[in-house]
C-alpha positions in Angstrom: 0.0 0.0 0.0 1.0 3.5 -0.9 0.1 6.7 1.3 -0.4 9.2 -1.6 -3.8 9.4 -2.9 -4.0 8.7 -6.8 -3.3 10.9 -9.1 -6.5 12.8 -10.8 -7.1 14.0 -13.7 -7.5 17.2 -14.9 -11.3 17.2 -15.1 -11.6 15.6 -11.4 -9.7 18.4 -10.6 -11.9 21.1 -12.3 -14.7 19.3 -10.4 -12.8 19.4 -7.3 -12.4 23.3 -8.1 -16.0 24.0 -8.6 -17.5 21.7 -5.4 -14.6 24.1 -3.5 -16.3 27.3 -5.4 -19.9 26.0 -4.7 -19.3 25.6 -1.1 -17.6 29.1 -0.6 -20.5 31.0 -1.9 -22.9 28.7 -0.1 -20.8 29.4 3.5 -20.8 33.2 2.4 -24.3 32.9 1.9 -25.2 31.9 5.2 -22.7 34.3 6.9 -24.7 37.1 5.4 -28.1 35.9 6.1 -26.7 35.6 9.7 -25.6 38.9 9.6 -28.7 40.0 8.3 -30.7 38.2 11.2 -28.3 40.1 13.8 -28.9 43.4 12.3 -32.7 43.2 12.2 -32.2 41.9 15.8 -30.0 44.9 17.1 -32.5 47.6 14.9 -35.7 46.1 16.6 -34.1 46.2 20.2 -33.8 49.4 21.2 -30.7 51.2 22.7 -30.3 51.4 26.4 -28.1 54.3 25.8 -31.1 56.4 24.5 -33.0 56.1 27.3 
């Protein structure tokens, strides 16, 4: 038995490339929608310093 992988070829490795792409935006994606959520949240709450 070896320890390196296999080799791939050049379309697995475009493949690899866009799954890697996909996932980026989909993380990015839910970052914002979380910041989003928190911003909503902090606008409806209102500021303790105001009163």
């Amino acid at each position: 038995m070896t320890d390196k992988p296999p080799a791939k070829s050049g379309a697995d490795k475009s493949m690899t490339r866009e799954e890697r792409l996909a996932a980026a935006l989909r993380e990015n994606l839910r970052r914002r929608k979380v910041q989003s959520r928190e911003r909503e949240d902090a606008a409806d709450t209102p500021a303790a310093d105001g009163e």
